[in-house]
C-alpha positions as CSV (number, residue, x, y, z in Angstrom):
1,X,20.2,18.0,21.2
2,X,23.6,15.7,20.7
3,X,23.4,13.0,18.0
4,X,23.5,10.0,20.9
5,X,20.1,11.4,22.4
6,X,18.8,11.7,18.5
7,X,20.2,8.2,17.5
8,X,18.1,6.9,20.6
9,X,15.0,8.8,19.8
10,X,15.5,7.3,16.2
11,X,15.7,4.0,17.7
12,X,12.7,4.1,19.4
13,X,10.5,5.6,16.7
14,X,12.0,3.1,14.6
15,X,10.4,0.3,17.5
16,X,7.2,2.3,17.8
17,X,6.9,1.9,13.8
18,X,7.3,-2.3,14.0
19,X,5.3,-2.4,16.6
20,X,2.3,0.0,14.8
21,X,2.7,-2.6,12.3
22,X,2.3,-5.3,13.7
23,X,-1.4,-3.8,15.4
24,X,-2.4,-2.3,11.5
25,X,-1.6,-5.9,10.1
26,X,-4.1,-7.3,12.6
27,X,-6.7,-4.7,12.4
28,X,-9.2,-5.0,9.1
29,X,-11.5,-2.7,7.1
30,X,-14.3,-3.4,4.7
31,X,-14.7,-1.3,1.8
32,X,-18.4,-1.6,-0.1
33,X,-19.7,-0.8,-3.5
34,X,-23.4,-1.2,-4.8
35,X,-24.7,-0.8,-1.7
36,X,-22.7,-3.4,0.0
37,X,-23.5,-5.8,-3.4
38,X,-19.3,-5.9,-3.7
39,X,-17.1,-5.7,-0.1
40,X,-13.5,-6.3,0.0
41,X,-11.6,-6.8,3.7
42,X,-8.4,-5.8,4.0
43,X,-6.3,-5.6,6.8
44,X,-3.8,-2.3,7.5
45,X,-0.7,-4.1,6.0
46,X,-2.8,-3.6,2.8
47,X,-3.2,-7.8,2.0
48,X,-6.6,-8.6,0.7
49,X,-8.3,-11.0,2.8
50,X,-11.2,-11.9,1.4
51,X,-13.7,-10.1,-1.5
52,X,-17.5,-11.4,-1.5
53,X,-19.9,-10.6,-4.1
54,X,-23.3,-10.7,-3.7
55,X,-24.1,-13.7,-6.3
56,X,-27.5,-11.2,-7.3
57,X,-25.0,-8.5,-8.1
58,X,-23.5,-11.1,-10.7
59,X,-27.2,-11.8,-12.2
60,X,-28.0,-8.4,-12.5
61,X,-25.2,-6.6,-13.8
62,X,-23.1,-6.7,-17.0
63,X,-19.4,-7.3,-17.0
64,X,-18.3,-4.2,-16.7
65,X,-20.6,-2.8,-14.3
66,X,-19.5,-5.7,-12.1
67,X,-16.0,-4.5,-12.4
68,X,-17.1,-1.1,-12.3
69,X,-17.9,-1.9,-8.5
70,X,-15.4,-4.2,-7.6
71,X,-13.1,-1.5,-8.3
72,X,-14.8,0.8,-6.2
73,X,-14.7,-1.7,-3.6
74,X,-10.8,-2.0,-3.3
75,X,-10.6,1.7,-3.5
76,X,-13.1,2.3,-0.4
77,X,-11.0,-0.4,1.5
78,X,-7.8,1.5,0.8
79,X,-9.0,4.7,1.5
80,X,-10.1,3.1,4.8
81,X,-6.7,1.1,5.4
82,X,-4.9,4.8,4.9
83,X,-7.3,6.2,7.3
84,X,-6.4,3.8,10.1
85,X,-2.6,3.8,9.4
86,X,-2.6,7.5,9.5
87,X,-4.2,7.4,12.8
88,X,-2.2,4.8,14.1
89,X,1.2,5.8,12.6
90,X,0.1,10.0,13.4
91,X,0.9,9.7,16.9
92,X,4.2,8.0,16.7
93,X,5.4,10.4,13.6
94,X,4.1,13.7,15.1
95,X,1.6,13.9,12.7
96,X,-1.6,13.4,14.4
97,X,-4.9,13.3,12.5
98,X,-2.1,13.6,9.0
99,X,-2.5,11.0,6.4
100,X,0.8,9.7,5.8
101,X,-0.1,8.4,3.0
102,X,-1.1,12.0,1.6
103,X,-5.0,11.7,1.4
């Protein structure tokens, strides 16, 4: 292969990749906790959009079980985010059904 056609295939990966995302930053996921008592959204550019807390979650629960889930929460949504990415971004890379992010 001669380094013009590999510059060009590096160019177009390099426009595949923008345009991937662009669609991940549009797309969102919700990851839950407590049986859905704590959900964060987050879209696949990894910005939180919104987290909502069930306000009986709040009565209930102590501090730091509230945190507890919250956490939980973030980490479901960016194990979901990766998920999406890796299936977006596999078949552009080569890597297919691969977790880029190393999941």
């Amino acid at each position: 292969m001669s380094f013009m056609n590999m510059a060009k295939q590096l160019k177009n990966m390099q426009s595949e990749m923008k345009k991937a995302r662009v669609v991940l930053s549009a797309q969102s996921v919700t990851g839950k906790s407590g049986a859905g008592a704590v959900m964060v959204e987050m879209n696949g550019a990894m910005d939180i959009k919104q987290v909502t807390i069930d306000p009986k979650a709040i009565e209930k629960q102590d501090a730091k079980y509230l945190e507890k889930m919250v956490t939980e929460a973030f980490s479901d949504a960016l194990r979901r985010v990766q998920k999406m990415a890796g299936a977006q971004l596999g078949s552009i890379t080569g890597m297919a059904g691969k977790n880029p992010f190393g999941g």
